[in-house]
N, C-alpha and C positions, 0 to 999 in steps of 0.2 A: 211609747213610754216617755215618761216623761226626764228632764234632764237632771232633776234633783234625783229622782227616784233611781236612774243609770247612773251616778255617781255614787248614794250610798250604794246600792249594789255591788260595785267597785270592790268593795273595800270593806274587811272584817274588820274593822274599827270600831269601839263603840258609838264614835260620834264623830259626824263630819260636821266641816262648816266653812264657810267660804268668809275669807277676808279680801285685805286690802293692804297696801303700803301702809306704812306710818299713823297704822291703828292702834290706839292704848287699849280700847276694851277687846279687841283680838289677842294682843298681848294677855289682856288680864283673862281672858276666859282660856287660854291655854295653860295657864296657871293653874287655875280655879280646875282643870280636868286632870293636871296634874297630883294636886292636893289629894283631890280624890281615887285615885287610883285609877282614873281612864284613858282608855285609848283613842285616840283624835285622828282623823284623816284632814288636811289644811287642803283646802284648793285658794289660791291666791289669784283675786280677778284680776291684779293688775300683771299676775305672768300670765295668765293662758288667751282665748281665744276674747276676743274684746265684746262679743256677742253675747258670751257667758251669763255679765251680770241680768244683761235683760232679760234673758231664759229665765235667769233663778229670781229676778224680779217680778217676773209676769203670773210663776208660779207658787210663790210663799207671798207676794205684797208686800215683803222685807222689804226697804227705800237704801238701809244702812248695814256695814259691815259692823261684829261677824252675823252672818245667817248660820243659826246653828241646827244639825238636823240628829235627832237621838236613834241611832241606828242599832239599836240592841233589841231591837223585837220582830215579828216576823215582817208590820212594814215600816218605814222608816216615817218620823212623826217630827213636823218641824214646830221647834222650838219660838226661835225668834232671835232676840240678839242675847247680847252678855247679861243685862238686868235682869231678864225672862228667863234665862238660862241658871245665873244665879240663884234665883226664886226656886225653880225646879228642881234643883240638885239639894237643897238645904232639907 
């Protein structure tokens, strides 16, 4: 299984998404899910295991934080970052 896929599983959240320190569009997409009335799981690369990003790099092609993954359906469907995410929610 894969590491994104054992993270949303994790977590009844609507939407996971992995950031980063001193990221404005992390900031701004926790907004943007708040506005909306969703619920968010955050995994922050720069507190957990340092291997992380590459995992979830290796498996979405995401380069940049946040990787956002929409976990509201039976399997979890990764987004992209904050633009992409914005786009999909509107």
């Amino acid at each position: 299984m894969s590491r994104v896929v054992s993270d949303a599983q994790s977590t009844d959240a609507d939407f996971l998404y992995y950031s980063g320190n001193f990221c404005p569009y992390c900031t701004a997409v926790k907004r943007l899910f708040d506005s909306k009335g969703l619920t968010y799981l955050e995994i922050n690369f720069d507190n957990e295991d340092p291997d992380l990003r590459y995992q979830v790099v290796s498996e979405t092609g995401h380069r940049t934080v946040p990787v956002v993954i929409d976990n509201r359906g039976e399997n979890p469907i990764f987004i992209g970052g904050f633009d992409e995410t914005s786009k999909y929610l509107s």
